[in-house]
C-alpha positions as CSV (number, residue, x, y, z in Angstrom):
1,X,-36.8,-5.9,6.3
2,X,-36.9,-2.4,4.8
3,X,-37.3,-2.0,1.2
4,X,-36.0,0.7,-1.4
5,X,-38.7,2.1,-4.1
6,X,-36.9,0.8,-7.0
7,X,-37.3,3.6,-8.8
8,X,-35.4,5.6,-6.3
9,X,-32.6,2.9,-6.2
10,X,-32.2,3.0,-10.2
11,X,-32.4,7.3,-9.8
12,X,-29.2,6.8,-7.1
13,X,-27.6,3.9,-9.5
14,X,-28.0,4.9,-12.8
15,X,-25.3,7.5,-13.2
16,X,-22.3,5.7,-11.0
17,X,-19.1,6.8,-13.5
18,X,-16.1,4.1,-14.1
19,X,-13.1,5.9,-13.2
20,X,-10.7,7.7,-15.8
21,X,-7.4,6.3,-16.7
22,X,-5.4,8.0,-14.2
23,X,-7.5,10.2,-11.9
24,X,-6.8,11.4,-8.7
25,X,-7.0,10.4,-5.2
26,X,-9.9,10.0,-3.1
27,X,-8.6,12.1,-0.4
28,X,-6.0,11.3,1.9
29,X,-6.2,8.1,2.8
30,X,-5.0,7.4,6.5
31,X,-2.2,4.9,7.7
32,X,-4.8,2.9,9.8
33,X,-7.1,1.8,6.5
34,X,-7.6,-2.1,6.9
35,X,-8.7,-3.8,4.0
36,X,-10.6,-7.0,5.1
37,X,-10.6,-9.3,2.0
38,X,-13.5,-11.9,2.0
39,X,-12.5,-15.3,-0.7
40,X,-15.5,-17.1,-1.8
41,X,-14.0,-20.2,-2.4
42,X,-14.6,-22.5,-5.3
43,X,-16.3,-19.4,-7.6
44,X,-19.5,-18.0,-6.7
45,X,-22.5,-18.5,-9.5
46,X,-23.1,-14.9,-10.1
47,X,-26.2,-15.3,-11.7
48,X,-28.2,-17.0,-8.8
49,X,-26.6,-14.2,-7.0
50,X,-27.0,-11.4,-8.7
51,X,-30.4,-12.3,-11.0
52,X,-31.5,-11.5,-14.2
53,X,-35.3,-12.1,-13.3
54,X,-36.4,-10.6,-16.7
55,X,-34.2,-12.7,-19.0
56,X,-36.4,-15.7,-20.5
57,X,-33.0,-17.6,-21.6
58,X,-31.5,-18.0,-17.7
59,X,-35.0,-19.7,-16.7
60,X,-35.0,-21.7,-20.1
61,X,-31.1,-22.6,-19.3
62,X,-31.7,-23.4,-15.6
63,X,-35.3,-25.1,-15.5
64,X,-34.4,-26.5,-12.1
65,X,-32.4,-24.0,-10.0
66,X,-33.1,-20.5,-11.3
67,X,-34.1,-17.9,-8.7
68,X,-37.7,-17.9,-9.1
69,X,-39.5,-14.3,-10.8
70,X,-41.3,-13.5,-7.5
71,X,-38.6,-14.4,-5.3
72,X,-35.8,-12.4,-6.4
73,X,-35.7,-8.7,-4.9
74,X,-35.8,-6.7,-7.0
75,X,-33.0,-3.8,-7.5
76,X,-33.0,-2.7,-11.1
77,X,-35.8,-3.6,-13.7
78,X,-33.4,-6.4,-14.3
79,X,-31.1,-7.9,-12.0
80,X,-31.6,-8.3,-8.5
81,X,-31.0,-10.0,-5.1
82,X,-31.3,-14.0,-4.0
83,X,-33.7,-14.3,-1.6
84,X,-30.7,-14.9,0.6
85,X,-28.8,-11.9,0.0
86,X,-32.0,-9.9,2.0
87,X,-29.6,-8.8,4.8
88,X,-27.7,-6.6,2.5
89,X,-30.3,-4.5,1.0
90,X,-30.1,-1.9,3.9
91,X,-26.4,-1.5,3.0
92,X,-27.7,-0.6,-0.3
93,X,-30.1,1.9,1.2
94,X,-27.4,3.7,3.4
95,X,-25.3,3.6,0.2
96,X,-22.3,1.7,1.7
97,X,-22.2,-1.1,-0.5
98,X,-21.3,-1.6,-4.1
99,X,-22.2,-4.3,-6.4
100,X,-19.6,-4.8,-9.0
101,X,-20.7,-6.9,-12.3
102,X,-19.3,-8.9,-14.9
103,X,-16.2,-9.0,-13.3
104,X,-13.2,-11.8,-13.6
105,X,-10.1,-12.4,-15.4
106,X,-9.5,-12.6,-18.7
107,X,-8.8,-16.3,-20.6
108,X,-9.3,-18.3,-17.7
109,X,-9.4,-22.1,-17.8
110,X,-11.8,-22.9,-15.7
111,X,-9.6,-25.2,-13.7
112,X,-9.2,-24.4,-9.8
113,X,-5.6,-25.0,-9.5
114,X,-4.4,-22.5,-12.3
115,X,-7.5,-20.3,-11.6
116,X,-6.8,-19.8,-8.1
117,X,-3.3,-19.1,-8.7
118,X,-4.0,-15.8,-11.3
119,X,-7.1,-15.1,-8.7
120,X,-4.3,-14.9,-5.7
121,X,-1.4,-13.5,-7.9
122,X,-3.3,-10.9,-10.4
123,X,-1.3,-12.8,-13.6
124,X,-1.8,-12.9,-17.0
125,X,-3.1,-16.3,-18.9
126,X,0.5,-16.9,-19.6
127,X,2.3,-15.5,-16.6
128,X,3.3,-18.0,-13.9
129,X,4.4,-15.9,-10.4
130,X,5.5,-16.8,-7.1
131,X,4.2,-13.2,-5.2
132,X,0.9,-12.8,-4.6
133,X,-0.4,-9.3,-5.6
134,X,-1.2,-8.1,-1.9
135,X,2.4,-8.7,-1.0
136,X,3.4,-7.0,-3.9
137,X,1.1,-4.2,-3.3
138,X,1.8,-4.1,0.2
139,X,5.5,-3.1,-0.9
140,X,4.1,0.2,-2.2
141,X,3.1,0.8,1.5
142,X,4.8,2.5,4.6
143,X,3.9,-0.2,7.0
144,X,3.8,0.4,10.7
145,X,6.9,-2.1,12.1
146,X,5.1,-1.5,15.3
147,X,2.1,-3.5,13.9
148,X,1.6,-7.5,15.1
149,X,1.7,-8.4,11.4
150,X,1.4,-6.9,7.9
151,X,-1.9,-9.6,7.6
152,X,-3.4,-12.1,9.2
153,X,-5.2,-14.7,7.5
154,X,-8.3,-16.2,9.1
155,X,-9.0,-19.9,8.2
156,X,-7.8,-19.1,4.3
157,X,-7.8,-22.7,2.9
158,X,-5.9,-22.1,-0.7
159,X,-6.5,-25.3,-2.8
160,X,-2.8,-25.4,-3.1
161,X,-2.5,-27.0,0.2
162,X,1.6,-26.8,0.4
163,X,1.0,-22.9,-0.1
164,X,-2.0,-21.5,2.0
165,X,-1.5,-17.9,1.7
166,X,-3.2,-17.0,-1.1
167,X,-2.5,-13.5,-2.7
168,X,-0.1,-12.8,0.7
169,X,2.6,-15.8,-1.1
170,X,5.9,-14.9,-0.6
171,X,8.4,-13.3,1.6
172,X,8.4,-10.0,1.7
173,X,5.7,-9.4,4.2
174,X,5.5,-10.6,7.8
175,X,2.2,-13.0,7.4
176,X,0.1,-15.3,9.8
177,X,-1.9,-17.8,9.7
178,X,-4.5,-18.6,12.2
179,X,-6.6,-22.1,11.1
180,X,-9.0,-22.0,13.2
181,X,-11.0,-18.9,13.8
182,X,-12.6,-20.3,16.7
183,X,-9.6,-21.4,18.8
184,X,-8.8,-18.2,19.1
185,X,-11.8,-16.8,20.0
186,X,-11.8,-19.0,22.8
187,X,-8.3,-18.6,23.7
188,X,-7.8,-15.2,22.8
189,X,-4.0,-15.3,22.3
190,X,-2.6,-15.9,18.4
191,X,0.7,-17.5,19.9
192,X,-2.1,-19.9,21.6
193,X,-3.4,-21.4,18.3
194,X,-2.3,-23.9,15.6
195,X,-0.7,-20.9,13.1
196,X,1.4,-21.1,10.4
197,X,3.7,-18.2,8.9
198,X,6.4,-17.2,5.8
199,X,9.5,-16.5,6.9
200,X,9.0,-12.5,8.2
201,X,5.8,-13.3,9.5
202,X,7.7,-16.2,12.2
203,X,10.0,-13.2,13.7
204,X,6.3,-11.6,14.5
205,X,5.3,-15.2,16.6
206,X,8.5,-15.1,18.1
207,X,8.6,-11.4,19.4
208,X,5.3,-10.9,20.6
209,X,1.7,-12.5,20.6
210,X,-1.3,-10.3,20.4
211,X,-4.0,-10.6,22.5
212,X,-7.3,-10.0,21.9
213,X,-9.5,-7.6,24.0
214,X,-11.1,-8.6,27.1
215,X,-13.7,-6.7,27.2
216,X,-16.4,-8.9,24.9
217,X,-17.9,-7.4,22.0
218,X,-22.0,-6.5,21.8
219,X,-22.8,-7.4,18.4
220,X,-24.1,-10.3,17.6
221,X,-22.1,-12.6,15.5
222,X,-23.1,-15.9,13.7
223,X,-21.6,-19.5,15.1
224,X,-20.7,-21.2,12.0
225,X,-17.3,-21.3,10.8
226,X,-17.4,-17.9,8.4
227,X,-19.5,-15.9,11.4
228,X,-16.3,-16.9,14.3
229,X,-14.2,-15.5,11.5
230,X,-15.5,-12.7,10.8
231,X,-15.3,-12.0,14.6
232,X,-12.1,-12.9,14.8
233,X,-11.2,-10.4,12.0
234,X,-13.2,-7.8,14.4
235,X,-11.7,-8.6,17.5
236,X,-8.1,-8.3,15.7
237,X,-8.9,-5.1,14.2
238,X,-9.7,-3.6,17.5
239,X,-6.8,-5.5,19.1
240,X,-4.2,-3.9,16.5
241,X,-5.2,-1.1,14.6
242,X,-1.9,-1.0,12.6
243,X,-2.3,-4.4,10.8
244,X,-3.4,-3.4,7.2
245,X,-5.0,-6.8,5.4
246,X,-7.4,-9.4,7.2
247,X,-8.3,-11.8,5.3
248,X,-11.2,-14.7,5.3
249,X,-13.0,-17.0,3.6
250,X,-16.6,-18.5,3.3
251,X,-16.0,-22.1,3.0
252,X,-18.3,-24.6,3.4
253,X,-20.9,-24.4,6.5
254,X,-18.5,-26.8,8.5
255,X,-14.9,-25.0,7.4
256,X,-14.2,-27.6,4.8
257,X,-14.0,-26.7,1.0
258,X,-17.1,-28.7,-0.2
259,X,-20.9,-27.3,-0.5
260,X,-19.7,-23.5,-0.1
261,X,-20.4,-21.6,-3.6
262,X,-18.8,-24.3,-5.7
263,X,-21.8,-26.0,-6.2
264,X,-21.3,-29.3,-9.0
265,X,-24.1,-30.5,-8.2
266,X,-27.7,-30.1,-5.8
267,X,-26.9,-26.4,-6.4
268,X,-30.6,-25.6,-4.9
269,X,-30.0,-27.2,-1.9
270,X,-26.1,-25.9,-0.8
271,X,-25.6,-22.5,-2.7
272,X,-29.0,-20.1,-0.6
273,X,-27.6,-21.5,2.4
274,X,-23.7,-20.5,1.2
275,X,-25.2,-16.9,0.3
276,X,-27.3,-16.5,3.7
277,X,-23.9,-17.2,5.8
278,X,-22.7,-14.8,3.6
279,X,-24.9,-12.3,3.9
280,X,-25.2,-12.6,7.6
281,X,-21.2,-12.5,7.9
282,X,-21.0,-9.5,6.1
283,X,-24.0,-7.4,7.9
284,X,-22.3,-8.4,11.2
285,X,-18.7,-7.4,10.1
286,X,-19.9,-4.1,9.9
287,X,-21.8,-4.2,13.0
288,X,-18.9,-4.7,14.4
289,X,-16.1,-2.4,12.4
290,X,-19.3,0.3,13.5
291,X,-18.8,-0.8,17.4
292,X,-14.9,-0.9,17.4
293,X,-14.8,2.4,15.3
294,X,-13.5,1.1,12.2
295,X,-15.8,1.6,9.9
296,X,-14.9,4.2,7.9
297,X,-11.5,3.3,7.5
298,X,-12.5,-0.4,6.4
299,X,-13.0,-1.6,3.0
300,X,-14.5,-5.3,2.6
301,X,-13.6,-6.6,-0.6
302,X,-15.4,-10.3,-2.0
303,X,-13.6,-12.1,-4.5
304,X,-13.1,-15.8,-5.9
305,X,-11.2,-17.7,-9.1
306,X,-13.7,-17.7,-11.4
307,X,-18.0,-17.1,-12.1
308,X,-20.4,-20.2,-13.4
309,X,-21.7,-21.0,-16.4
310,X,-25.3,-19.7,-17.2
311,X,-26.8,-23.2,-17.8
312,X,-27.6,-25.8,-15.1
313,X,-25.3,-28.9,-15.4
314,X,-27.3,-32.5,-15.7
315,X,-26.3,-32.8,-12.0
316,X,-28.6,-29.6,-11.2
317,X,-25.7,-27.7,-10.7
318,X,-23.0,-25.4,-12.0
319,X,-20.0,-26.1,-14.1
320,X,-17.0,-23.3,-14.0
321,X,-17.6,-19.9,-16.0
322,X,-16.5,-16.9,-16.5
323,X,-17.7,-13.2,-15.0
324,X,-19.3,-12.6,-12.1
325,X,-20.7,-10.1,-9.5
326,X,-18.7,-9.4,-6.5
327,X,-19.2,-7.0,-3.6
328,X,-17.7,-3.8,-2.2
329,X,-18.6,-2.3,1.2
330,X,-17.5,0.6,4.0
331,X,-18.1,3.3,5.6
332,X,-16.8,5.0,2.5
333,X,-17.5,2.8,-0.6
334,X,-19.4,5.0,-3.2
335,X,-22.4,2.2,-2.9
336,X,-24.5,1.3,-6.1
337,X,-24.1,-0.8,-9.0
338,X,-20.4,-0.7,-11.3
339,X,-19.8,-2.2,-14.6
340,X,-22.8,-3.9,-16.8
341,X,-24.7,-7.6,-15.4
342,X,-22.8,-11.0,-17.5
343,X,-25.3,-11.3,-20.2
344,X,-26.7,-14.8,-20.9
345,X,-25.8,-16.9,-23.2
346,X,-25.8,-21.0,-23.6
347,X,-22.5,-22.4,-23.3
348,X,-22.0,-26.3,-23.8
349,X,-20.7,-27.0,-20.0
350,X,-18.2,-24.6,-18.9
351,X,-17.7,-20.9,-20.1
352,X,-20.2,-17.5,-20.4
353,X,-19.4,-14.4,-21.2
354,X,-16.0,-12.7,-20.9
355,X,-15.7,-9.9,-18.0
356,X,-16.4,-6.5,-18.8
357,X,-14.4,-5.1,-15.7
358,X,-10.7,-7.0,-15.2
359,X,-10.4,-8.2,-11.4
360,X,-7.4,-6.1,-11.5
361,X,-9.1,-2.9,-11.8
362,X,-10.4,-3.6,-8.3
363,X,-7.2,-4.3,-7.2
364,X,-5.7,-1.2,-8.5
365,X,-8.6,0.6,-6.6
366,X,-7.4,-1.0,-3.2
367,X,-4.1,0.3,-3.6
368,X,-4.7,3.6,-5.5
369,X,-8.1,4.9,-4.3
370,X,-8.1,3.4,-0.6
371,X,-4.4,3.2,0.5
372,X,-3.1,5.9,-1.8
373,X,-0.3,3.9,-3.3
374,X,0.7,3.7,-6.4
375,X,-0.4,0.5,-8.8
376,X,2.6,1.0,-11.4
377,X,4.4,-2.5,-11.9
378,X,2.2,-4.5,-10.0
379,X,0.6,-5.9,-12.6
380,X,2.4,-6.4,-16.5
381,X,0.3,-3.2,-17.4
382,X,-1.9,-0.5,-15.9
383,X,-5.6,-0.6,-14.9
384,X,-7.8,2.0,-14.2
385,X,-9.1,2.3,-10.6
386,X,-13.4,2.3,-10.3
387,X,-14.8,5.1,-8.9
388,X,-15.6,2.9,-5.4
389,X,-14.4,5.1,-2.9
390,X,-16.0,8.5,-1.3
391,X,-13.7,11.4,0.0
């Protein structure tokens, strides 16, 4: 694996700005920009991901399952890399990926149900709505009528089972549901495969059926559930170029919703594997946007509910906290570090530190900075965009 002189890395990371209030937009963006949203489901424990290796308190709160000192590469002088995460450091290198700390929603309860539901609709602590905020956000776009669908979600499993779409709720856009990655890999046609879709999103089953391309791809991809998907979501980005959103999930390593990053208990044993799939997923995604030509007009977006809090649970686990680190990558992501690592602090069970960058500034970048629409009224007030994106 090649390795970056950290001191070159913090040279190239130390001075990446936050974006102003209002500041302009990163170039034109084109009508064929896909935004490929990846759901870590459960919440991801940000702190065995992203590591504080010199903090005494996260290896006195977490005597079991902390990353150990030597194992953890090392990207700043004080946070850096699970072991797992190793296939991402060339992104870092090439400067197409962006690691975006302390980041989460504000006055969460830790609960999946209601946690899940702000993650997937961008609300406030005492907002209940029935849109998620990519549909919402999607009405700020011209979208191609042309296109097989406005998304397609890839084996999204939202823990509100009678409601499986995530932040594409509602009925507005035309959205589809594919279950199972793999079936239509094998049988290449969506109309082929158990799908499910809102209202708009059945006139798109019943006019046409894409087909994906017969000629088979060269990269390699990984077989578990989260690699088929993220070949899928190649394969149907080289299939339609006009569908905006694809969206997937790392579940766990068998598709089902246990022992992915929501890790009660045994976290040592589920949560390096989770992060390897991960990491794999992701350098393959790009291997293939690179193949098909999408790169550059890709932007893969991580996100989940909530983070976890900094101590191990008596289970050798994680209970439900607060911020987190996410990831940003593309051909033109502005790669490097954005926003300031979740300090540590001991909590009694659930909670840490509150996020220094709202989810919904990230949000606000997708539609501002990458698809050049504008955020006003999505969300009960404005956020500033981060500086993610390149001209």
């Amino acid at each position: 694996m090649a390795t970056m002189k950290r001191r070159d890395f913090l040279q190239l990371l130390g001075s990446v700005p936050l974006a102003a209030s209002m500041p302009s937009l990163a170039g034109t963006p084109g009508s064929n920009r896909l935004l490929v949203l990846v759901y870590l489901y459960g919440g991801n424990d940000g702190y065995n991901t992203w590591v504080p290796y010199e903090t005494p308190l996260y290896y006195k709160l977490r005597p079991t399952i902390a990353v150990p000192r030597d194992a953890v590469l090392k990207v700043t002088d004080r946070n850096g890399f699970h072991p797992s995460l190793a296939p991402l450091v060339p992104l870092l290198e090439r400067k197409e990926l962006a690691v975006i700390q302390g980041i989460g929603l504000p006055e969460i309860t830790q609960q999946h149900y209601r946690d899940s539901e702000r993650a997937f609709t961008g609300s406030d602590p005492d907002e209940f709505l029935t849109e998620g905020w990519l549909t919402r956000a999607l009405k700020r776009r011209t979208l191609d009528s042309n296109a097989y669908a406005d998304a397609v979600a890839l084996g999204l499993l939202d823990i509100r089972e009678a409601d499986p779409m995530g932040p594409l709720r509602g009925n507005k856009q035309r959205v589809v549901q594919v279950h199972y990655p793999e079936e239509l890999l094998a049988k290449r046609r969506v109309a082929d495969c158990v799908v499910e879709a809102n209202d708009p999103g059945q006139a798109s089953l019943k006019r046409a059926s894409l087909v994906l391309p017969a000629t088979p791809l060269k990269t390699a991809f990984p077989t578990d559930q989260f690699g088929n998907s993220v070949r899928a979501a190649v394969e149907l980005a080289a299939a339609d170029r006009s569908i905006p959103v694809i969206h997937v999930a790392l579940n766990g390593p068998d598709g089902d919703k246990h022992h992915s990053v929501d890790c009660h208990w045994e976290q040592q044993k589920y949560h390096g594997d989770a992060l390897k799939r991960l990491a794999e997923g992701l350098v393959a995604l790009r291997a293939g946007l690179v193949e098909i030509g999408r790169w550059d007009e890709t932007l893969v977006v991580t996100y989940d509910e909530f983070g976890r809090a900094p101590p191990e649970n008596e289970d050798k686990g994680t209970h439900h906290g607060l911020a987190t680190t996410h990831f940003a990558m593309g051909g033109r992501v502005a790669g490097g570090l954005y926003g300031e690592a979740p300090r540590v602090i001991n909590v009694h069970e659930i909670g840490g530190p509150p996020p220094g960058i709202d989810t919904r500034r990230l949000w606000t970048t997708v539609m501002e900075r990458w698809w050049g629409s504008d955020a006003q009224g999505v969300f009960t007030r404005r956020y500033a965009p981060l500086d993610l994106i390149r001209a």
